[in-house]
C-alpha positions in Angstrom: -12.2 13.8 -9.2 -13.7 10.9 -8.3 -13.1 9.0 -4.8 -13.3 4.9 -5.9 -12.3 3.7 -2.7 -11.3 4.1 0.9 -9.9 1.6 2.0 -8.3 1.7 6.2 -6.2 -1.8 7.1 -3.3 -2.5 9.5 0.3 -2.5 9.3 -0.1 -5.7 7.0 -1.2 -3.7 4.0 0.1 -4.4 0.8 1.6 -1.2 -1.2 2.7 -3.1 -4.1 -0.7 -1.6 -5.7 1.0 1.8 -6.1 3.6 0.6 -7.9 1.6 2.4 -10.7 0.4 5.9 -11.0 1.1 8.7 -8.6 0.7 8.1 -4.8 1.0 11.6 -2.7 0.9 10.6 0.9 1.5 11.9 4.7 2.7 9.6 7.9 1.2 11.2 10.9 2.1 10.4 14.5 -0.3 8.8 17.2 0.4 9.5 20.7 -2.4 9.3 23.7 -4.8 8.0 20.2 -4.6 11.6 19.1 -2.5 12.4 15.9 0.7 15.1 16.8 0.5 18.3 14.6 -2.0 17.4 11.9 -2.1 20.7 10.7 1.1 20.6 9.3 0.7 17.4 7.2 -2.8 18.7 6.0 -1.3 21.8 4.8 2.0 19.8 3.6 -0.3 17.4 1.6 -2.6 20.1 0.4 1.0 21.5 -1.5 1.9 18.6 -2.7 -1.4 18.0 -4.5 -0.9 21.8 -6.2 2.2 21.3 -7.2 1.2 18.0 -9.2 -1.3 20.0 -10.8 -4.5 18.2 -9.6 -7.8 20.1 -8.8 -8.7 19.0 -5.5 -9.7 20.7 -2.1 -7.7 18.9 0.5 -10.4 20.4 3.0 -12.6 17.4 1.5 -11.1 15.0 1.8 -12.2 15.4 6.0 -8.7 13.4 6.5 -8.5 14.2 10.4 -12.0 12.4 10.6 -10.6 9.3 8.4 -7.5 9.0 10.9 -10.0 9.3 13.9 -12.0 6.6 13.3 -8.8 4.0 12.5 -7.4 5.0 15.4 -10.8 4.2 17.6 -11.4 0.8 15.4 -7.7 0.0 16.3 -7.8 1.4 20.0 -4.4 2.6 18.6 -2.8 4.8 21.7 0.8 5.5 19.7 2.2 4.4 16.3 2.2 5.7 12.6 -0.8 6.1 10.0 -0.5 6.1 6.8 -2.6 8.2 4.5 -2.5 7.9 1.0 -3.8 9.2 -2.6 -3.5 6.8 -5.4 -4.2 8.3 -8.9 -4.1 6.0 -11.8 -6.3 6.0 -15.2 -8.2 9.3 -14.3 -8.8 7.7 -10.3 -8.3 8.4 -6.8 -8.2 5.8 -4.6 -7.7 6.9 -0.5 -6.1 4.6 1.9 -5.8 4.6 5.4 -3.8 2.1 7.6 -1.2 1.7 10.0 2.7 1.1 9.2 5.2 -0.5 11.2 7.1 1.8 13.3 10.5 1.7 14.8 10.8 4.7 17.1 14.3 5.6 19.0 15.3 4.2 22.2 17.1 6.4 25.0 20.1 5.0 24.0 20.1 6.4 20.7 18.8 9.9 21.8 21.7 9.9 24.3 24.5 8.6 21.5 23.3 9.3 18.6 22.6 6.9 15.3 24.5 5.9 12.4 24.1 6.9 9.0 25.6 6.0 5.6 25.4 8.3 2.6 23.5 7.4 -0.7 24.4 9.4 -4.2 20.8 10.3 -5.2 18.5 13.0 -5.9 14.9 12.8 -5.1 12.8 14.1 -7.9 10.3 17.1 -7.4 11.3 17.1 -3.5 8.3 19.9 -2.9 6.2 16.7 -3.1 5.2 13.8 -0.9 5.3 10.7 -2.6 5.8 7.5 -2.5 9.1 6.7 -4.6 9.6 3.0 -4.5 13.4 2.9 -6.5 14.3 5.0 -3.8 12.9 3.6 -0.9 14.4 0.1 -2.3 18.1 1.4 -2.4 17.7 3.0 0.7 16.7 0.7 2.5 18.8 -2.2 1.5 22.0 0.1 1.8 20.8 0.7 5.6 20.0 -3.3 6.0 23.7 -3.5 4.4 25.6 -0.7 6.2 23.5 -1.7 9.5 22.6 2.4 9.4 19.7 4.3 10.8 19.2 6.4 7.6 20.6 7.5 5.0 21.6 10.7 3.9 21.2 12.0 0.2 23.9 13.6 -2.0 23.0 14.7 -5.0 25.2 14.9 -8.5 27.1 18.3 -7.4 28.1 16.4 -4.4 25.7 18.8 -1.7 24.4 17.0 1.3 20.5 17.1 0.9 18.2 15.1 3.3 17.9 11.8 4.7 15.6 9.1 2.8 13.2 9.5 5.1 14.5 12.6 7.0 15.9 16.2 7.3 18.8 16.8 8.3 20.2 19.7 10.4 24.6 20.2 11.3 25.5 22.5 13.7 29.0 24.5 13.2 30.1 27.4 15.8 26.6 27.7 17.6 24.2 28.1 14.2 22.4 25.8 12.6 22.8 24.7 9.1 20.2 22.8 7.1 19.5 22.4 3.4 17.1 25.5 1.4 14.0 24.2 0.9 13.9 24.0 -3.2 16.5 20.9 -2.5 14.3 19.1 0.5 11.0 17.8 1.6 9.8 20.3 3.9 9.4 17.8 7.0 6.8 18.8 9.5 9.7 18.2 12.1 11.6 20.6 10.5 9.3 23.3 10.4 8.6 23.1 14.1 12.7 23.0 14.4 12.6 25.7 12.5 10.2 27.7 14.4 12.0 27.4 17.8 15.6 28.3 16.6 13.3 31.5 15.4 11.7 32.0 18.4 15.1 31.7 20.5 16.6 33.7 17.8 19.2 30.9 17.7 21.3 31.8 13.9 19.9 29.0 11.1 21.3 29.3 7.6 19.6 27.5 5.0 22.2 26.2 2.8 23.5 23.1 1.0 26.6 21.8 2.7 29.5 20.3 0.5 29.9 16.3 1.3 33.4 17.2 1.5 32.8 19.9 4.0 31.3 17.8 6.9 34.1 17.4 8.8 34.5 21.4 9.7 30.9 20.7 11.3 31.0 19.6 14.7 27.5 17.8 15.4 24.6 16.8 13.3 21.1 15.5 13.8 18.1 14.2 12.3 14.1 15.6 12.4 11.3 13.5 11.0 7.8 11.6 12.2 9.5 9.0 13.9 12.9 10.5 14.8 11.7 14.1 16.0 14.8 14.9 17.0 17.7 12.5 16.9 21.9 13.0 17.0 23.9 11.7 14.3 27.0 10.1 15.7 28.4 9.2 12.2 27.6 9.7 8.7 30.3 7.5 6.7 33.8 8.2 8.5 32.4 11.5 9.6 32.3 11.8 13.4 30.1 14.4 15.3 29.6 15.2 18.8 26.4 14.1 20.3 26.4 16.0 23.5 27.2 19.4 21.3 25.5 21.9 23.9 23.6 23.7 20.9 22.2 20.9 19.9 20.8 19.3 23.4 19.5 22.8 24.1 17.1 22.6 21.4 16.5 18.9 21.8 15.0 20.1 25.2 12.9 22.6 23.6 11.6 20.6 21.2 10.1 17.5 23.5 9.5 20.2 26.5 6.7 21.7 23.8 5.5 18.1 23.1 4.9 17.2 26.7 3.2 20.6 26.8 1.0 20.0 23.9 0.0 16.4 24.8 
């Protein structure tokens, strides 16, 4: 398939242009100018292009090289990119640029965020793309609600993901997190994932009744910007922030970025 344009630009770019057509895309993290776990958001875009049927070899697109060179044009030390692939009329179009980027205080990771619940399902979740409805409701409940996310229920009334998040609860020392035919498989959450596994701390992968929440005693969120981040409340559901389970792997999880980067 044809590549029509590249086109790299700054957190001013306008996104109206994939109002249209099917935009599969990957926010990757920048920290010490060098984008965290690449890999993963590679390999999670290379899926998402198989599962919407398109013949293309992600390992073309030489994406960590496109990412490299914004980051040195923009001396950009941290912050989010933004890569995109816009297919419209039988096109691709790549783009490349930096987003705004609102990452937690210490505050927050020491009391935990606010979340409000929004009754939707997001469509083919085993793809990455851009779903401007969605984005739109979410965002103007949180803007409403004065949330930090919000957290998906879809019409059987099971707790999926956030908007732009997974989302983990913790209930008598295991982990409980949505199966991944329901979710977006976040890069956060497979590195989550991957230490509970390695600690041999108990995860179940299951869908969690809205209604249920209250027999869990913390929550948290995973995701680019997050990593790892408490959920004080979600609606009039109250969890523990400090939940020793959870803070245990909180310390795993940024001792391993230190001692990557």
């Amino acid at each position: 398939m044809l590549i029509n344009n590249m086109s790299a630009g700054t957190s001013g770019f306008d996104e109206s242009r994939f109002e249209k057509g099917l935009s599969l895309y990957e926010v990757v993290r920048i920290f010490n100018m060098k984008p965290i776990f690449l890999q993963d958001n590679v390999l999670r875009l290379s899926n998402s292009i198989k599962k919407s049927n398109i013949d293309l070899d992600v390992r073309t697109l030489n994406i960590s090289g496109k990412l490299s060179r914004l980051i040195e044009l923009e001396q950009m030390k941290e912050g989010n990119i933004k890569y995109v692939l816009h297919f419209t009329n039988g096109q691709m179009d790549e783009y490349v640029y930096r987003i705004p980027h609102t990452y937690p205080t210490e505050k927050e990771y020491a009391e935990g965020v606010d979340t409000v619940s929004l009754r939707a399902v997001r469509t083919d979740p085993q793809i990455k793309y851009i779903n401007n409805e969605l984005r739109t409701r979410a965002n103007f409940l949180m803007h409403k609600q004065g949330a930090y996310e919000t957290v998906l229920i879809d019409r059987e009334g099971w707790v999926t993901e956030g908007s732009r998040s997974n989302l983990f609860l913790v209930k008598n020392g295991q982990f409980y997190t949505a199966p991944d035919t329901l979710v977006l498989p976040g890069t956060s959450r497979k590195r989550i994932l991957g230490i509970c596994k390695e600690a041999r701390w108990p995860v179940v992968e299951e869908a969690v009744s809205y209604e249920a929440l209250g027999e869990y005693e913390s929550a948290f969120l995973t995701g680019t910007s997050p990593l790892i981040l408490p959920v004080r409340r979600l609606d009039h559901f109250v969890f523990n922030v400090q939940e020793p389970h959870l803070r245990k792997l909180m310390k795993r999880y940024f001792d391993r970025i230190e001692n990557i980067f």
